[in-house]
C-alpha positions as CSV (number, residue, x, y, z in Angstrom):
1,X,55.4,143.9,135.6
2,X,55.5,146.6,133.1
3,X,59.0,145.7,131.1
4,X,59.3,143.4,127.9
5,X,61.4,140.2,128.4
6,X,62.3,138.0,125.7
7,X,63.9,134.3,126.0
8,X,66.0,133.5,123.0
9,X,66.4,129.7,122.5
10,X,63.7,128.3,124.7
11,X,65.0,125.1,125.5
12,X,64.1,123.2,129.3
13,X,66.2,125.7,131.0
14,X,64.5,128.8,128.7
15,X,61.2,127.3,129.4
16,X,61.5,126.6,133.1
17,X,62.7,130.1,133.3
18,X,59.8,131.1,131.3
19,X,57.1,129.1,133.3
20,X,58.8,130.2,136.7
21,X,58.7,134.0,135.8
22,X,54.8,133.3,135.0
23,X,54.5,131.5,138.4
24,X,55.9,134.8,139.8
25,X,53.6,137.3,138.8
26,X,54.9,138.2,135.1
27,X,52.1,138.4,132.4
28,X,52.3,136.0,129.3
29,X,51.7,139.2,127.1
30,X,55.1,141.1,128.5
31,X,56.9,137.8,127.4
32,X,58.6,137.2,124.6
33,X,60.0,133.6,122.9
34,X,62.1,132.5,120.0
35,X,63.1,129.2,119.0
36,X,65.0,127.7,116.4
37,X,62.3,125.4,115.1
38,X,58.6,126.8,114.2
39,X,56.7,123.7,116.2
40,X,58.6,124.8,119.5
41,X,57.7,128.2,119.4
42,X,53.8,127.2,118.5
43,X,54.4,124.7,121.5
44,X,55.6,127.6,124.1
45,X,52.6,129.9,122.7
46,X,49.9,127.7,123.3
47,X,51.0,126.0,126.7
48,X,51.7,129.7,128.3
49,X,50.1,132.3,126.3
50,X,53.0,134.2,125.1
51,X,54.3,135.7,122.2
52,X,56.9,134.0,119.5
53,X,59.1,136.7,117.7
54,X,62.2,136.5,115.5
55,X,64.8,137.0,117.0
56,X,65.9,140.5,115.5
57,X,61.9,141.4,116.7
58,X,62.9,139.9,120.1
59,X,66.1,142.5,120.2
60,X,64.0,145.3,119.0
61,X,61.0,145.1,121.2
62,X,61.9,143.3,125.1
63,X,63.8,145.9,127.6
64,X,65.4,142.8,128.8
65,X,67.3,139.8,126.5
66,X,67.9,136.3,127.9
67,X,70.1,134.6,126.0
68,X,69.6,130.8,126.9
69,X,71.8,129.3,124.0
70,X,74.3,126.7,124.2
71,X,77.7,128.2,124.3
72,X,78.2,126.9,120.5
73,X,75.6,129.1,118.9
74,X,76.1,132.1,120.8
75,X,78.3,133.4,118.6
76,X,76.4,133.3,115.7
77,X,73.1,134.6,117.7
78,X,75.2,137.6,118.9
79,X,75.7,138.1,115.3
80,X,72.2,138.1,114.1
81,X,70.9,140.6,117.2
82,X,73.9,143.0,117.0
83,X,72.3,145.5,114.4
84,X,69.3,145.3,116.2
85,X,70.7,145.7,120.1
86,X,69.7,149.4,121.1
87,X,72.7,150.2,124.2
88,X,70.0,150.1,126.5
89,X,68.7,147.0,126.3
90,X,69.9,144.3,129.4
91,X,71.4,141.3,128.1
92,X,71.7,138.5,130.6
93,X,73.6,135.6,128.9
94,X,72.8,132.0,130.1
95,X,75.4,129.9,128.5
96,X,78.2,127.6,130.6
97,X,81.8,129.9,129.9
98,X,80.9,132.7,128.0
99,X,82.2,135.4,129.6
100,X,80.6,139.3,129.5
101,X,83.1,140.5,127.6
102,X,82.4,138.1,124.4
103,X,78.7,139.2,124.6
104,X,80.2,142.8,125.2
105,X,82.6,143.1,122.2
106,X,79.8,141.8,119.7
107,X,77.3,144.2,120.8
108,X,76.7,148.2,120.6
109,X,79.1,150.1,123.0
110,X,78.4,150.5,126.8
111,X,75.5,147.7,126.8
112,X,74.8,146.4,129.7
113,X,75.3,142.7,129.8
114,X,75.1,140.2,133.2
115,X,76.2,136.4,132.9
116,X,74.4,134.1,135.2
117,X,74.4,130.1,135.3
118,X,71.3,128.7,136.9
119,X,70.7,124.8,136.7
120,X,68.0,122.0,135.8
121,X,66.3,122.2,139.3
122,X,64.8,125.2,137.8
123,X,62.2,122.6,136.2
124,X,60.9,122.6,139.7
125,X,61.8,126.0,141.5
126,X,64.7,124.9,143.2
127,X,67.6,126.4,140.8
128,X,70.5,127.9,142.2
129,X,71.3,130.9,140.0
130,X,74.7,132.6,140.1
131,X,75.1,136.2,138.9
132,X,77.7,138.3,138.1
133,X,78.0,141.9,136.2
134,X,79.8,142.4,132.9
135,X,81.7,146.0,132.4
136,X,78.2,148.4,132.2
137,X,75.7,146.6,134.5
138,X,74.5,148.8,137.2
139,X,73.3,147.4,140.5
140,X,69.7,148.0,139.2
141,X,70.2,145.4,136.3
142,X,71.9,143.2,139.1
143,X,68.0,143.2,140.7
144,X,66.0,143.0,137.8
145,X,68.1,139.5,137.0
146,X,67.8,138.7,140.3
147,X,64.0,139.2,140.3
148,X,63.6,137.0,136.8
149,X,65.8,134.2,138.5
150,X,64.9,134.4,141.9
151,X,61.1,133.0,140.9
152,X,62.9,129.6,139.9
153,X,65.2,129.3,142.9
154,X,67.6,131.0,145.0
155,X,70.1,133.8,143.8
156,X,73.9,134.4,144.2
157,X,76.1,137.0,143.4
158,X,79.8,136.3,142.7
159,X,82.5,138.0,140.7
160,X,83.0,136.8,137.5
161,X,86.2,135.5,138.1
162,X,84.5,132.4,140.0
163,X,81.8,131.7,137.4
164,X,83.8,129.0,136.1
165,X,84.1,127.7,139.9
166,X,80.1,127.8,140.4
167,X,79.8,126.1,137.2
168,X,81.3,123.4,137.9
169,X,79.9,123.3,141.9
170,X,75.8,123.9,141.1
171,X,76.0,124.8,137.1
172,X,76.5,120.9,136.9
173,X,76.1,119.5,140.5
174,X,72.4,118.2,139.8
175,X,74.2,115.6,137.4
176,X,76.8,114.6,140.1
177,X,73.6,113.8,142.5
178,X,71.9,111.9,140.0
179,X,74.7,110.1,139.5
180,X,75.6,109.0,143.0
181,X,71.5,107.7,143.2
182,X,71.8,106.0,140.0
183,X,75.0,104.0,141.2
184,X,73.7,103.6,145.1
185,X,70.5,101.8,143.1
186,X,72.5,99.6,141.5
187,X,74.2,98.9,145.3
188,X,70.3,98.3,146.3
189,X,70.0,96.1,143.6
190,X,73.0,93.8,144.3
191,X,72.0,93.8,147.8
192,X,68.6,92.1,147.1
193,X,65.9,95.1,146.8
194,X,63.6,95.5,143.2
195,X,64.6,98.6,141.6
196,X,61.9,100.9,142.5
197,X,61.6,100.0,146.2
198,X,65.6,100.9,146.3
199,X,65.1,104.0,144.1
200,X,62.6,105.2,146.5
201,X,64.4,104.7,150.0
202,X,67.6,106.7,147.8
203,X,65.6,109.4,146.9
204,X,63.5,110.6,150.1
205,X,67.1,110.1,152.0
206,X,68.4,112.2,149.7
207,X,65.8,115.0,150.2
208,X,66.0,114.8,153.6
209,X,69.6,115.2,153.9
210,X,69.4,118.2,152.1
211,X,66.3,119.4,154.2
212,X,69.1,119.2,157.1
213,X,71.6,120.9,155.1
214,X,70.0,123.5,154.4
215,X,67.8,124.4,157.4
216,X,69.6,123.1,160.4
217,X,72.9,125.3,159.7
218,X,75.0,122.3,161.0
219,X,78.4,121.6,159.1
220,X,77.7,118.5,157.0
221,X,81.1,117.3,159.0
222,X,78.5,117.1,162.4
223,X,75.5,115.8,160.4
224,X,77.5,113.0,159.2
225,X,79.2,112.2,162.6
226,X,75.7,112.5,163.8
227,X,75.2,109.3,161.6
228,X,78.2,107.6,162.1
229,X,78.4,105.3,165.5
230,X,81.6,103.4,166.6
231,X,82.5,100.1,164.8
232,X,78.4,100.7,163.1
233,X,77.5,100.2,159.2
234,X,78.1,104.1,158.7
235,X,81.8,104.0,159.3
236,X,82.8,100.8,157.6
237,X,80.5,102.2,154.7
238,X,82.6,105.0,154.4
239,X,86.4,103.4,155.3
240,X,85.0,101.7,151.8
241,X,84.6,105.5,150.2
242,X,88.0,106.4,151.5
243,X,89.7,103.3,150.3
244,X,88.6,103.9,147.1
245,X,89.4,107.7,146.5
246,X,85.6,108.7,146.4
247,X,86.7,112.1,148.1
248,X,89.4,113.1,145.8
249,X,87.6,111.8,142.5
250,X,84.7,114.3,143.9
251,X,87.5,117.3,143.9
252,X,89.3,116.2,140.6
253,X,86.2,116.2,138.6
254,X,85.1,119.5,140.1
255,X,88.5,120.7,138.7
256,X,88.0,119.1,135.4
257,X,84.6,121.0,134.9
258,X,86.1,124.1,135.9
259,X,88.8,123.5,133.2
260,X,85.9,122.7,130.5
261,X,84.2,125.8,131.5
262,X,87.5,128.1,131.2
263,X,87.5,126.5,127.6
264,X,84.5,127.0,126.6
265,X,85.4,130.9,127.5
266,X,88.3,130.7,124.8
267,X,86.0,129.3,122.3
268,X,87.4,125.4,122.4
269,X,84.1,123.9,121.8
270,X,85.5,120.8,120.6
């Protein structure tokens, strides 16, 4: 790995990035951090080896720019790297709802600029990373992203019209699972089991029916029927689902984050 890359605003998702690209193969010395506060970056330096800059020093020396602010503050980052932003330097903005052409218009002409939205399983290699070209990206920037992303997860390429759509699906779908185990403890707890023994028998179940999601290429339509015997706890379970409108509170929040995310792009970040 011979290129500079810098990660500006090294939170958990900047530093699982960070961590994942070092798992990969990428040297501590051809990386780059900034932070806003002094401690972090001192933090990041010692536990990985690599390199806190400024971040006009982070625009001037890294070939590559990953801007892993939250959608808030990347106006006013924008504005602090712009004088500094040669045209080709690859910027790959991180933040939910920020389209291309924001970064675009507040950069120098005919930079090349990619918007991806990953998610927390990058903590543990398991992100799903969506990518999509702004108005100058080549196919080549396309792969290099894809190469920094793909060592925390798996890789997707959309057009940017359904970034909003992915953010809402994987962008936030770790929060909707963790939400369903938190609430199907609390069912473990009513029904008599301590906490931890329920949050265990939760968990593995829910790794393993991933595990069959994802490797048996059965429709999850089969792996449930699979499950579900006639007049057996599986079906009464989920008349209880139906009855209650789990299935279109799933698709009406899915709709609402999508809506969050399209306002985020038109700078409602109230």
């Amino acid at each position: 790995m011979t290129q500079k890359v810098a990660v500006l605003g090294t939170g958990k998702i900047g530093e699982a990035l960070l961590s994942g690209m070092i798992r990969a193969g990428w040297g501590p010395n051809d990386l780059l951090v900034t932070a806003r506060r002094p401690e972090r970056a001192e933090e990041l330096r010692q536990r990985y080896g690599v390199t806190p800059v400024s971040n006009p020093e982070a625009a001037k020396s890294a070939d590559t720019l990953i801007l892993t602010v939250k959608p808030q503050d990347m106006g006013t980052l924008l504005d602090e790297l712009a004088p500094h932003v040669p045209a080709d330097r690859l910027v790959i903005s991180g933040a939910a709802g920020i389209p291309t052409s924001f970064v675009e218009e507040r950069l120098t002409s005919g930079t090349p600029v990619v918007r991806v939205m990953t998610n927390t399983p990058a903590l543990v290699d398991e992100a799903m990373s969506v990518i999509s070209a702004g108005s100058h990206a080549t196919e080549d920037h396309l792969a290099h992203t894809e190469e920094i992303f793909g060592g925390v997860g798996k890789t997707l390429r959309v057009p940017e019209s359904q970034q909003d759509a992915c953010t809402a699906l994987s962008g936030s779908g770790p929060a909707y699972f963790f939400y369903l185990v938190e609430a199907m403890t609390d069912a473990g707890i009513l029904l008599g089991l301590p906490r931890d023994k329920a949050h265990d028998l939760i968990v593995q179940s829910a790794i393993g029916a991933a595990t069959m999601l994802r490797d048996s290429g059965e429709h999850p339509v089969k792996l449930r029927e699979n499950v579900t015997s006639p007049a057996g706890t599986t079906i009464n379970a989920i008349r209880e689902l139906e009855n209650h409108g789990v299935r279109a509170a799933l698709i009406a929040a899915l709709e609402a984050a999508r809506d969050r995310s399209r306002e985020l792009a038109s700078g409602n970040n109230n």
